[in-house]
PQR file of N, CA, C, O and H, with PARSE charges and radii, in Angstrom:
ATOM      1  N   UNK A   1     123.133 112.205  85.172 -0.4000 1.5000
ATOM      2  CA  UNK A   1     122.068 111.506  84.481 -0.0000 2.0000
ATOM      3  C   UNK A   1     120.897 112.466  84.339  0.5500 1.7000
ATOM      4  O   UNK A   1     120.445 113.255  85.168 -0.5500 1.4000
ATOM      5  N   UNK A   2     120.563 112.245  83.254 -0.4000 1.5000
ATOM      6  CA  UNK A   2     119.033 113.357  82.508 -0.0000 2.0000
ATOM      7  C   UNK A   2     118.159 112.976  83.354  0.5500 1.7000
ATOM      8  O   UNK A   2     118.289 111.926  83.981 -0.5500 1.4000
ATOM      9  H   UNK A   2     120.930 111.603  82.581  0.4000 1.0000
ATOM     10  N   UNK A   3     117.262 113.685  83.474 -0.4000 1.5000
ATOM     11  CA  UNK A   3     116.029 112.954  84.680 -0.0000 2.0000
ATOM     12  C   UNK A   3     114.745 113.445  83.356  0.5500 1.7000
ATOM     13  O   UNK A   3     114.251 114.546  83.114 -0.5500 1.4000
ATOM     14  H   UNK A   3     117.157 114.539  82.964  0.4000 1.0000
ATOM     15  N   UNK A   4     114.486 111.811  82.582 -0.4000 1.5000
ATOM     16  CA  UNK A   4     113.663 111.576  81.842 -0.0000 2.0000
ATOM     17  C   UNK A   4     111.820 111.777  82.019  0.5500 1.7000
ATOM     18  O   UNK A   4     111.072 110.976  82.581 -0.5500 1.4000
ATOM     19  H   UNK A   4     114.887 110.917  82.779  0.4000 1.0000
ATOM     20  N   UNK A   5     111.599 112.510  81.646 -0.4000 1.5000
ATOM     21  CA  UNK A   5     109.939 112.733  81.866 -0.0000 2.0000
ATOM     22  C   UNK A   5     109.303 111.276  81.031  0.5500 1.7000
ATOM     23  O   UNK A   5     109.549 110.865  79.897 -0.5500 1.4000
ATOM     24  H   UNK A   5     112.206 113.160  81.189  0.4000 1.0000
ATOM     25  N   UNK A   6     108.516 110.791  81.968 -0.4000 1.5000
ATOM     26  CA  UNK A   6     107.346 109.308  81.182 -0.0000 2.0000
ATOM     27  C   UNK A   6     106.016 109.834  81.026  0.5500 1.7000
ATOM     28  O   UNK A   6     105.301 110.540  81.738 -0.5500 1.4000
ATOM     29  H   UNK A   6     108.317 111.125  82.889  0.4000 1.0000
ATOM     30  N   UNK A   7     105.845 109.145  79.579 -0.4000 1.5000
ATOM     31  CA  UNK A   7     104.717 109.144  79.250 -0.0000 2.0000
ATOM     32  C   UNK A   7     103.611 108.527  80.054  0.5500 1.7000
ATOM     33  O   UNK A   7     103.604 107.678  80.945 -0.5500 1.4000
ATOM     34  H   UNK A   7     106.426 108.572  79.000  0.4000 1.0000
ATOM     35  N   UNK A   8     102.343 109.477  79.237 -0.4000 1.5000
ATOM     36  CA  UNK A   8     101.358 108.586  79.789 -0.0000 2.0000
ATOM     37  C   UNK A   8     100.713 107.472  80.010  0.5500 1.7000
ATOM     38  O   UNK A   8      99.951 107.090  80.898 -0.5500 1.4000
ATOM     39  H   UNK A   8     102.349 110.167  78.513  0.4000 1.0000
ATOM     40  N   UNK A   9     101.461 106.673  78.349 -0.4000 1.5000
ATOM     41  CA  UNK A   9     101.263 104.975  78.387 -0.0000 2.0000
ATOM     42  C   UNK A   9     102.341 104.452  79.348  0.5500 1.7000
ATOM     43  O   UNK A   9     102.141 103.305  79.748 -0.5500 1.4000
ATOM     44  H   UNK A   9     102.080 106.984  77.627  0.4000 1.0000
ATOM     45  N   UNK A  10     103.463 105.080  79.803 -0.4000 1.5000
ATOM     46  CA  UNK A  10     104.108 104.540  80.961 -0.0000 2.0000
ATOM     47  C   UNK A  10     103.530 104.524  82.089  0.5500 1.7000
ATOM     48  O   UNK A  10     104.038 103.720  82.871 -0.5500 1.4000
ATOM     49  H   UNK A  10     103.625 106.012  79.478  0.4000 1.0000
ATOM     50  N   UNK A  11     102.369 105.293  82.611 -0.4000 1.5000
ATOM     51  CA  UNK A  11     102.482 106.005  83.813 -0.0000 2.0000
ATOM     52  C   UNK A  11     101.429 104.924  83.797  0.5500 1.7000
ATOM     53  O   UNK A  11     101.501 104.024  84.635 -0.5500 1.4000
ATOM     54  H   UNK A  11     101.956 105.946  81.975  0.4000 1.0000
ATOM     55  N   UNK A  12     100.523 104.944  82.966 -0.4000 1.5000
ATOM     56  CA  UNK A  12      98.992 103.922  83.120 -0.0000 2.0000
ATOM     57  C   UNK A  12      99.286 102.234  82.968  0.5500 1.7000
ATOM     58  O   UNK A  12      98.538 101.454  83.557 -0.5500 1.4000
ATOM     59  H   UNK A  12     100.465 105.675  82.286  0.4000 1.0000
ATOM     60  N   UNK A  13     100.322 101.774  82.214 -0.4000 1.5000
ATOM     61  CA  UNK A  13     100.931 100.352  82.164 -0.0000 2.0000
ATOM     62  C   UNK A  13     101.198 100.306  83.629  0.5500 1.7000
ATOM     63  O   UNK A  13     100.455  99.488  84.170 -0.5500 1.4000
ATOM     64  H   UNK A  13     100.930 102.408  81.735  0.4000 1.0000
ATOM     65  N   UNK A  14     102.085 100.965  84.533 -0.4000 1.5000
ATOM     66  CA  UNK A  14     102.608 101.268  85.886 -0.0000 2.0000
ATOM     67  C   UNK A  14     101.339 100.777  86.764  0.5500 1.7000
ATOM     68  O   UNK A  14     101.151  99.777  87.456 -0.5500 1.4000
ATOM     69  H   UNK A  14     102.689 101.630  84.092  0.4000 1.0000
ATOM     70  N   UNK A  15     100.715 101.670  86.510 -0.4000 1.5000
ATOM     71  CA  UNK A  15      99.036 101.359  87.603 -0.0000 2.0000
ATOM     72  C   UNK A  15      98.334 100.103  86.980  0.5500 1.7000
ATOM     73  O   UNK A  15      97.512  99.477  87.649 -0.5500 1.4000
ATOM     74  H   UNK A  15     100.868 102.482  85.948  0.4000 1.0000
ATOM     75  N   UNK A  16      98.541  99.867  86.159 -0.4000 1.5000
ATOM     76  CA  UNK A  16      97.762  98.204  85.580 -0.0000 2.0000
ATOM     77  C   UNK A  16      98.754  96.990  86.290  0.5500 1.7000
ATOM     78  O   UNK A  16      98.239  96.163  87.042 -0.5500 1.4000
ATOM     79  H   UNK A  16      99.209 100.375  85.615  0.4000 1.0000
ATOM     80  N   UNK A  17     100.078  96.964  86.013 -0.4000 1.5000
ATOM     81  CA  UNK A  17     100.919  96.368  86.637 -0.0000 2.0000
ATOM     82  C   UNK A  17     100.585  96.223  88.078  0.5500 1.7000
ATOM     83  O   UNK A  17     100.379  95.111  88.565 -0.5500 1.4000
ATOM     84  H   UNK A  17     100.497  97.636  85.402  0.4000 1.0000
ATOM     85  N   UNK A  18     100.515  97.555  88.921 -0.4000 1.5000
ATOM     86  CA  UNK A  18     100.936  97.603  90.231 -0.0000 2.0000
ATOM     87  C   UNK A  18      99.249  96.453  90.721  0.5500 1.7000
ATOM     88  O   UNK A  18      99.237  95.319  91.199 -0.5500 1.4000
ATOM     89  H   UNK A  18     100.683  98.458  88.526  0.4000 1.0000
ATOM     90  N   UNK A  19      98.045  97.367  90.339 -0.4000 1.5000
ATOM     91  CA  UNK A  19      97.009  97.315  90.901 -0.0000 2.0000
ATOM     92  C   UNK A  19      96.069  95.774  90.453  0.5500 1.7000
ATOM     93  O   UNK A  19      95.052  95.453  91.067 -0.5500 1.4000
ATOM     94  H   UNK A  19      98.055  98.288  89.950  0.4000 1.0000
ATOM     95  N   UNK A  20      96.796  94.731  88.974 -0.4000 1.5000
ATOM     96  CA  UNK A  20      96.799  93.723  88.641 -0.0000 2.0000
ATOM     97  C   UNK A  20      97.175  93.169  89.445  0.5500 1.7000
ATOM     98  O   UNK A  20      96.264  92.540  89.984 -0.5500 1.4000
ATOM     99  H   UNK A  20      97.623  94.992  88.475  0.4000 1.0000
ATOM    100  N   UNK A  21      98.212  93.003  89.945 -0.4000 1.5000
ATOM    101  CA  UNK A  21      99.631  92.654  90.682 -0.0000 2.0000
ATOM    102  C   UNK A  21      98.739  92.372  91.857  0.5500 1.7000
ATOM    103  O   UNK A  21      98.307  91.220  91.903 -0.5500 1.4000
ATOM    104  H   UNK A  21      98.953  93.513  89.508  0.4000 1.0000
ATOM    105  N   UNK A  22      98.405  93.123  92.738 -0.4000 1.5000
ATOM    106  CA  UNK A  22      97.423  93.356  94.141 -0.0000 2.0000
ATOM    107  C   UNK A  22      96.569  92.221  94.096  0.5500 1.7000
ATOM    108  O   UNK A  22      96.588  91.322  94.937 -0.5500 1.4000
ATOM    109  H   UNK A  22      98.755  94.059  92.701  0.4000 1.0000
ATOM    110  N   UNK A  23      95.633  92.281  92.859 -0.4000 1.5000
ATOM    111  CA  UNK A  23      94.430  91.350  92.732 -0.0000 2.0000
ATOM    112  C   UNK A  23      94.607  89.904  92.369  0.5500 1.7000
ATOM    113  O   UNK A  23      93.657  89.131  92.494 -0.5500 1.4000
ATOM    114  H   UNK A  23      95.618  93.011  92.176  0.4000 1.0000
ATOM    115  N   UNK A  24      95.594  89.561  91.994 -0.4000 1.5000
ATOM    116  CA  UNK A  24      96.588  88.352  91.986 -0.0000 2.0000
ATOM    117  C   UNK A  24      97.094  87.741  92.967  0.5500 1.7000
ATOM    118  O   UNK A  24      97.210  86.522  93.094 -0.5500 1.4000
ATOM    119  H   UNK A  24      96.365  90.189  91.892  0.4000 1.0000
ATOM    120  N   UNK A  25      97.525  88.862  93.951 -0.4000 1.5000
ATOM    121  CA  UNK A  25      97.899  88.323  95.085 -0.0000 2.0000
ATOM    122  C   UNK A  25      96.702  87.750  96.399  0.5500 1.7000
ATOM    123  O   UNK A  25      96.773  86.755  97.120 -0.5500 1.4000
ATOM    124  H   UNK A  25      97.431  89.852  93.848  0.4000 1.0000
ATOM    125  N   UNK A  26      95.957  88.516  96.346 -0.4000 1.5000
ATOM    126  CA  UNK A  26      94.837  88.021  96.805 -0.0000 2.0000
ATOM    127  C   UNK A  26      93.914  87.335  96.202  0.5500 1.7000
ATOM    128  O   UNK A  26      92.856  87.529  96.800 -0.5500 1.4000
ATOM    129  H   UNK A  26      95.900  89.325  95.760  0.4000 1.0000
ATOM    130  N   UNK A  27      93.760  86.551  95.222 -0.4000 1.5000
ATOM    131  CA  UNK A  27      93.278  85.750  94.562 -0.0000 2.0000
ATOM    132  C   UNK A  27      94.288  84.408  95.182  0.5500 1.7000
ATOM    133  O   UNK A  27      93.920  83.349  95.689 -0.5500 1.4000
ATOM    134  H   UNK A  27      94.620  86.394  94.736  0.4000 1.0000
ATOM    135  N   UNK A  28      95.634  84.908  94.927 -0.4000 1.5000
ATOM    136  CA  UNK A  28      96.565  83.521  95.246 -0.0000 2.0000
ATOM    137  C   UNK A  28      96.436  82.891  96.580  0.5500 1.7000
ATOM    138  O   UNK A  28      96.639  81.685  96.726 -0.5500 1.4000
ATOM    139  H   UNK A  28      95.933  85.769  94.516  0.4000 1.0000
ATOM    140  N   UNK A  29      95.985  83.952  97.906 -0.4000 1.5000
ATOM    141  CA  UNK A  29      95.597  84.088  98.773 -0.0000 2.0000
ATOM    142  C   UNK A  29      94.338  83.141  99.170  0.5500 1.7000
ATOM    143  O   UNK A  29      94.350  82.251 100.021 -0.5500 1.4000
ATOM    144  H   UNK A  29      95.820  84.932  97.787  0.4000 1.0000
ATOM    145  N   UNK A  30      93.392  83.490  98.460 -0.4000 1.5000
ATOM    146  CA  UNK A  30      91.969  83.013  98.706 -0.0000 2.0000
ATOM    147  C   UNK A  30      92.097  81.198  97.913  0.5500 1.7000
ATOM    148  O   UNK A  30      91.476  80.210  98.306 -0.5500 1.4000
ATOM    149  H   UNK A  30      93.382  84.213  97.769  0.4000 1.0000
ATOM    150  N   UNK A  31      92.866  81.244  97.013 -0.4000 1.5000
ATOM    151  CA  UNK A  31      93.594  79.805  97.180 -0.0000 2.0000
ATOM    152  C   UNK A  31      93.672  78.944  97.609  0.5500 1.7000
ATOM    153  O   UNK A  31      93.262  77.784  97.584 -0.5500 1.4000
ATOM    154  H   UNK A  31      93.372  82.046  96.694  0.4000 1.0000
ATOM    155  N   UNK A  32      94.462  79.767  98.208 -0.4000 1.5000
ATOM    156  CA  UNK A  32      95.595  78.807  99.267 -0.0000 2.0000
ATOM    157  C   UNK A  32      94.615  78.480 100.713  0.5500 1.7000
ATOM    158  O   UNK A  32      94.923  77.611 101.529 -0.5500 1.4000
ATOM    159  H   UNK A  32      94.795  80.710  98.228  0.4000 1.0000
ATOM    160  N   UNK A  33      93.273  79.447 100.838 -0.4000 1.5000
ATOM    161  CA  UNK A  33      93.153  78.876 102.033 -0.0000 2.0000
ATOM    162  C   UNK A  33      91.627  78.370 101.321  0.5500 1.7000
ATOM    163  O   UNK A  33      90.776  78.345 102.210 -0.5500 1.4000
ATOM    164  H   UNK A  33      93.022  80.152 100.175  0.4000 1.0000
ATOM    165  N   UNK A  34      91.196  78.062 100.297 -0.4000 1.5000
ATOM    166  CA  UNK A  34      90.470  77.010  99.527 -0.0000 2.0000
ATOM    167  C   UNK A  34      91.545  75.652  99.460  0.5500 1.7000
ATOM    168  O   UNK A  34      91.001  74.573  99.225 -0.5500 1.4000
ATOM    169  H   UNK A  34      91.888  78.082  99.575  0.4000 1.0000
ATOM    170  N   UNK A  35      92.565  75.655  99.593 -0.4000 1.5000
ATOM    171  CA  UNK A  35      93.005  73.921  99.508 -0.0000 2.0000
ATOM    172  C   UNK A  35      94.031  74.068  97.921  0.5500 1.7000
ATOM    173  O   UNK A  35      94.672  73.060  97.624 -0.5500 1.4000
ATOM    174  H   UNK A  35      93.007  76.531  99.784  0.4000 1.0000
ATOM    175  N   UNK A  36      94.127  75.132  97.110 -0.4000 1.5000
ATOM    176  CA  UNK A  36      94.449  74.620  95.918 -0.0000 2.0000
ATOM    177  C   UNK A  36      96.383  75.296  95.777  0.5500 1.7000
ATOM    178  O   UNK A  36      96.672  76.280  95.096 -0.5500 1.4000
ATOM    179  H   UNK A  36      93.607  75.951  97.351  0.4000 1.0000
ATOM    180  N   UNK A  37      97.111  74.721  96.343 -0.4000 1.5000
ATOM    181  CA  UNK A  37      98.118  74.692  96.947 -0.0000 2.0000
ATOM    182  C   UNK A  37      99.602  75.321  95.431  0.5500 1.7000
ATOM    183  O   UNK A  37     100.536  76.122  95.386 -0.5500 1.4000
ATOM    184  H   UNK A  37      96.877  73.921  96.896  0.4000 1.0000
ATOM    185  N   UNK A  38      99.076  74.527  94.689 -0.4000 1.5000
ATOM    186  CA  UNK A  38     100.294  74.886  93.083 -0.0000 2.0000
ATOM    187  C   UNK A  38      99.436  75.731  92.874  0.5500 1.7000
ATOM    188  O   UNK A  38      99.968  76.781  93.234 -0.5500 1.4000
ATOM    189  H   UNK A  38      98.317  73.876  94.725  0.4000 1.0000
ATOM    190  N   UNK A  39      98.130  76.022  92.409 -0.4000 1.5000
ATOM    191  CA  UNK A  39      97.523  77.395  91.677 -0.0000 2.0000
ATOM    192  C   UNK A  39      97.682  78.003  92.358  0.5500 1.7000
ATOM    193  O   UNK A  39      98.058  79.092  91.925 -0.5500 1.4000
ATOM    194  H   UNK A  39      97.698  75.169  92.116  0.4000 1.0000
ATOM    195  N   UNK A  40      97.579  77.922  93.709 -0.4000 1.5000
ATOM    196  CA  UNK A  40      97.882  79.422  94.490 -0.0000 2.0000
ATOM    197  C   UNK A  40      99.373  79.847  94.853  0.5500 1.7000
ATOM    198  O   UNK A  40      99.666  81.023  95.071 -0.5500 1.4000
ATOM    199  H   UNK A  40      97.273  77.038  94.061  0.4000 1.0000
ATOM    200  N   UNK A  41      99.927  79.220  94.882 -0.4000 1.5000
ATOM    201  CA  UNK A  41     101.869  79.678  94.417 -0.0000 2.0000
ATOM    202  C   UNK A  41     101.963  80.054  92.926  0.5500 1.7000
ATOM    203  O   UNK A  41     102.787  80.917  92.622 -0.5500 1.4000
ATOM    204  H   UNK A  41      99.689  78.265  94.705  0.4000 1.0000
ATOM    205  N   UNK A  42     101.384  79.629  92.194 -0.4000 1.5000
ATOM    206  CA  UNK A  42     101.715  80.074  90.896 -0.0000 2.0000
ATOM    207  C   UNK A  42     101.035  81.452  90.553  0.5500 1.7000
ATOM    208  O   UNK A  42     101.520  82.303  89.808 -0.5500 1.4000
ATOM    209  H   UNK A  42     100.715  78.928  92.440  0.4000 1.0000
ATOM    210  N   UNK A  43      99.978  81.526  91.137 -0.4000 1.5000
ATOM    211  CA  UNK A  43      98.687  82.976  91.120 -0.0000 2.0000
ATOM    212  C   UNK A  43      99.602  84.021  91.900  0.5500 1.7000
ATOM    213  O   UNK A  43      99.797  85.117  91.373 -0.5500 1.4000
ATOM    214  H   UNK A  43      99.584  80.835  91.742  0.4000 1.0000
ATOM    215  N   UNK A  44     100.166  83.728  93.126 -0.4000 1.5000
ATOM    216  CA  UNK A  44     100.711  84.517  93.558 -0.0000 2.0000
ATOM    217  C   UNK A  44     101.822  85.112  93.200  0.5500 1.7000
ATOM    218  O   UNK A  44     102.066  86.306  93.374 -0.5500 1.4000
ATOM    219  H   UNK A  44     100.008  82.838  93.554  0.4000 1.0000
ATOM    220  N   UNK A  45     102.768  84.041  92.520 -0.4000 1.5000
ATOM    221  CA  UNK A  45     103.751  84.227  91.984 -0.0000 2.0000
ATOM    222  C   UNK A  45     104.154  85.414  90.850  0.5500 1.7000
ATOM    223  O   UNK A  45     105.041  86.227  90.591 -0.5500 1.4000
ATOM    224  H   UNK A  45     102.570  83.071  92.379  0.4000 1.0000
ATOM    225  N   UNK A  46     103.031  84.984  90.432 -0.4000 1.5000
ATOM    226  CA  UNK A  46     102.592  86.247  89.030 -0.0000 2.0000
ATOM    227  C   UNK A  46     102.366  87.676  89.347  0.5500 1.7000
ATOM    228  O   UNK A  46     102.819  88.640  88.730 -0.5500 1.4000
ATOM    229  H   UNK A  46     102.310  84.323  90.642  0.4000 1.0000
ATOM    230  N   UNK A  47     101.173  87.686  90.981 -0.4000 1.5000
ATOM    231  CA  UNK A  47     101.039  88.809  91.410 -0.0000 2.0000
ATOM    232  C   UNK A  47     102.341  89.702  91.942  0.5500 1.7000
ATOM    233  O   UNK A  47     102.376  90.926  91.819 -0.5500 1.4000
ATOM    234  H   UNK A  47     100.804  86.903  91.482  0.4000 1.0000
ATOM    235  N   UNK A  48     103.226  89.051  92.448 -0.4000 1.5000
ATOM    236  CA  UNK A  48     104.202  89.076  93.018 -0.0000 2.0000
ATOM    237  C   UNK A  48     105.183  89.634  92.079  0.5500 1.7000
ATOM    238  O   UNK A  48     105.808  90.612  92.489 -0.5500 1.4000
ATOM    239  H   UNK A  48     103.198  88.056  92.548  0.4000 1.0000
ATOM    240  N   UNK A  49     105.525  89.051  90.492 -0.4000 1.5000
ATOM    241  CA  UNK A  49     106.121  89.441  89.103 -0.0000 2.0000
ATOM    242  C   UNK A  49     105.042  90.839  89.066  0.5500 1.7000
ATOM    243  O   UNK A  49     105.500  91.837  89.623 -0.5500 1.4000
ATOM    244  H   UNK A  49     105.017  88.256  90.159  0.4000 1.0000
ATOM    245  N   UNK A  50     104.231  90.914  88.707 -0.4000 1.5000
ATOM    246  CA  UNK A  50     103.385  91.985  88.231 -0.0000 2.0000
ATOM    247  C   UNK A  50     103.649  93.423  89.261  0.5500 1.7000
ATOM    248  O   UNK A  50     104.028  94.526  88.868 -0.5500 1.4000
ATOM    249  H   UNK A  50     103.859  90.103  88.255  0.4000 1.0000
ATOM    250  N   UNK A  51     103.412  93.130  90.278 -0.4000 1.5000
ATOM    251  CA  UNK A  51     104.039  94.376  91.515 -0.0000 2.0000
ATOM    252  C   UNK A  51     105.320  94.941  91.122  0.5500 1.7000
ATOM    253  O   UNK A  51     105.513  96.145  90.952 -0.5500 1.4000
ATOM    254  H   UNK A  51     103.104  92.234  90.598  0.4000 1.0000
ATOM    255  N   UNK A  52     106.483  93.709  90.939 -0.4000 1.5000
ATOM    256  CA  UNK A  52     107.477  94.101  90.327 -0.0000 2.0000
ATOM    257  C   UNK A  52     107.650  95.078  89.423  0.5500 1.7000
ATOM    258  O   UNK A  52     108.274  96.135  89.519 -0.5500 1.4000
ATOM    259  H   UNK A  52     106.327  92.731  91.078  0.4000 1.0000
ATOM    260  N   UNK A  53     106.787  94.434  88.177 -0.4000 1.5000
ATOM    261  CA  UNK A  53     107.209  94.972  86.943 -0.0000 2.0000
ATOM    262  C   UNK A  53     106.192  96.354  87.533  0.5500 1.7000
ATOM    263  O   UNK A  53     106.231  97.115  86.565 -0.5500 1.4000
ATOM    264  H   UNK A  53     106.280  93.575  88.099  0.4000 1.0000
ATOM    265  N   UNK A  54     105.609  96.813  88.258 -0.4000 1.5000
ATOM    266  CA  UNK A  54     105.233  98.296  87.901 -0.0000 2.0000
ATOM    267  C   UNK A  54     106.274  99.123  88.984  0.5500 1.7000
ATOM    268  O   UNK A  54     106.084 100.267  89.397 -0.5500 1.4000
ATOM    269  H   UNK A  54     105.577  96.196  89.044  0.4000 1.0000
ATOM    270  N   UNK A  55     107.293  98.333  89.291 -0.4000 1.5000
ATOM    271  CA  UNK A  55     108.309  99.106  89.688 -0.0000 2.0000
ATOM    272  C   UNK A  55     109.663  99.123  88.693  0.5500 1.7000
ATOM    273  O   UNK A  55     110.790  98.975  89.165 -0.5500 1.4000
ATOM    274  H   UNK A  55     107.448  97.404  88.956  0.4000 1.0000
ATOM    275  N   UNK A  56     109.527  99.232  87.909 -0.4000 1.5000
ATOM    276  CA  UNK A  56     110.150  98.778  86.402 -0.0000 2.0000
ATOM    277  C   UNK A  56     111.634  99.479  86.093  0.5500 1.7000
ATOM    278  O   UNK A  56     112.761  99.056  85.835 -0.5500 1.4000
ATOM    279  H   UNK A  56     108.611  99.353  87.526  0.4000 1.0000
ATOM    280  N   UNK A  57     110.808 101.194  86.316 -0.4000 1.5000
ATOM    281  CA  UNK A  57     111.769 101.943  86.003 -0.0000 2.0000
ATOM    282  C   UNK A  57     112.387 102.411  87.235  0.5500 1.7000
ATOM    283  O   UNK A  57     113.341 103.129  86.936 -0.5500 1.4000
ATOM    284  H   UNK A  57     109.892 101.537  86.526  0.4000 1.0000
ATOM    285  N   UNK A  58     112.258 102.315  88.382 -0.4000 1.5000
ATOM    286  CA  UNK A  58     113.009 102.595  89.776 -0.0000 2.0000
ATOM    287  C   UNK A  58     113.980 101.267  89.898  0.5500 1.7000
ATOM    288  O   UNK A  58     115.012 101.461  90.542 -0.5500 1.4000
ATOM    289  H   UNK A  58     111.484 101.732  88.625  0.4000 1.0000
ATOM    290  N   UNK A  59     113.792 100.000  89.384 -0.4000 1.5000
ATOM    291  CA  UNK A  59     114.676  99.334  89.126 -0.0000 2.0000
ATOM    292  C   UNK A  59     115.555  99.309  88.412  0.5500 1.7000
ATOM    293  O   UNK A  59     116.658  98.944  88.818 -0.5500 1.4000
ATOM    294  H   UNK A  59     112.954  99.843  88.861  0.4000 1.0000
ATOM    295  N   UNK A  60     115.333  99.723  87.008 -0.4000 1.5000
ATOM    296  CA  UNK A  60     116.312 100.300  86.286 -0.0000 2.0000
ATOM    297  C   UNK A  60     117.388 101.298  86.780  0.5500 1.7000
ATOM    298  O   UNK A  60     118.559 101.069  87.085 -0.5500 1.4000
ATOM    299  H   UNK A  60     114.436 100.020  86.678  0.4000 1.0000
ATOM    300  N   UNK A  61     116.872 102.171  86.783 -0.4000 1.5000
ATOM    301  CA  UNK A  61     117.708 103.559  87.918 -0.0000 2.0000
ATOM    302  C   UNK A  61     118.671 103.045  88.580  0.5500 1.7000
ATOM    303  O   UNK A  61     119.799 103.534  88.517 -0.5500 1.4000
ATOM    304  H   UNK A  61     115.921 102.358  86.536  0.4000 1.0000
ATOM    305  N   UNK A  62     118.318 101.707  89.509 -0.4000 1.5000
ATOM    306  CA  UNK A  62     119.037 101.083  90.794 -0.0000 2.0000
ATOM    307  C   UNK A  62     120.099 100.595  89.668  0.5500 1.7000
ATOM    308  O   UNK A  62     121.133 101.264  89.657 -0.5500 1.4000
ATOM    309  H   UNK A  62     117.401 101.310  89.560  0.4000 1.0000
ATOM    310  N   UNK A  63     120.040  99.785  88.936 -0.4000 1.5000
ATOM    311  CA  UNK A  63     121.142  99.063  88.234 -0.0000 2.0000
ATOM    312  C   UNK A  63     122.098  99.614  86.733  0.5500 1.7000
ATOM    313  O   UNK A  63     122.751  98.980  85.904 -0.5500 1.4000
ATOM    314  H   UNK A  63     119.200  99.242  88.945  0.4000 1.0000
ATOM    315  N   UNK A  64     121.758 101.229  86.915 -0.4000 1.5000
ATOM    316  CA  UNK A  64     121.877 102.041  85.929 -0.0000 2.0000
ATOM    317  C   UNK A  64     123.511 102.010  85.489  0.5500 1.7000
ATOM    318  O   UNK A  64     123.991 101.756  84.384 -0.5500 1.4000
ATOM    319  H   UNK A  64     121.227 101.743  87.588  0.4000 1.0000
ATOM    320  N   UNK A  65     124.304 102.421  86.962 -0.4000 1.5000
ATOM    321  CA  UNK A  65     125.433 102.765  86.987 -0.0000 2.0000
ATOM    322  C   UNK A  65     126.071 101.467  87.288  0.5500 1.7000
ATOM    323  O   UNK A  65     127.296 101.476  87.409 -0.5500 1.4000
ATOM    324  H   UNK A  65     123.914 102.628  87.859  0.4000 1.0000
ATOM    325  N   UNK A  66     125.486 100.445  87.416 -0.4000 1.5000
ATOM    326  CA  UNK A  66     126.304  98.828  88.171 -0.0000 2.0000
ATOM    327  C   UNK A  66     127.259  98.002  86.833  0.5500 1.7000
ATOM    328  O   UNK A  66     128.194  97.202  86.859 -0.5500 1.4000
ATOM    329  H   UNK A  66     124.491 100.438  87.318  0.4000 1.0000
ATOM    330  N   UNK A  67     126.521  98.626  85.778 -0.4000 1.5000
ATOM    331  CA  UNK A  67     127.751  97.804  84.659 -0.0000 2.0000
ATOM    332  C   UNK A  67     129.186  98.561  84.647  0.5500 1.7000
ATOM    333  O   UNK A  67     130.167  98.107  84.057 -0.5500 1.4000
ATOM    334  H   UNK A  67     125.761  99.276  85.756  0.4000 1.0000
ATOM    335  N   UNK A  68     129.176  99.633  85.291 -0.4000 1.5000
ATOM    336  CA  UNK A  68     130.310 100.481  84.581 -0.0000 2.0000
ATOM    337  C   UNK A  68     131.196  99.788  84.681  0.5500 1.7000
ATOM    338  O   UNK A  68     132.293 100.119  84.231 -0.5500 1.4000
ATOM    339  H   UNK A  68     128.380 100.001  85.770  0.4000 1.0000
TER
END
């Protein structure tokens, strides 16, 4: 497998993802111990998706060779 060089709109979507992701989660956090029990599973939830997705392409990688 080629070992693909990423752009810079990859590299900066990556850090918006990751560091969104963070501030979501602690928002979902501060929530949950305000009383607001579905917004803060759902806030978190997102933060939680968002962390993900700035691990995007190391996930890919993982499931690269799994269809063969």
């Amino acid at each position: 497998m080629a070992k693909r060089k990423r752009s810079i709109g990859e590299l900066i979507s990556s850090f918006v993802f990751f560091f969104g992701g963070l501030w979501l989660i602690l928002e979902g956090k501060n929530l949950y111990s305000e009383g607001a029990l579905l917004k803060s599973v759902l806030v978190f939830l997102g933060g939680t998706m968002s962390v993900t997705a700035a691990f995007r392409f190391q996930i890919q990688r993982l499931f690269d060779g799994k269809n063969d």
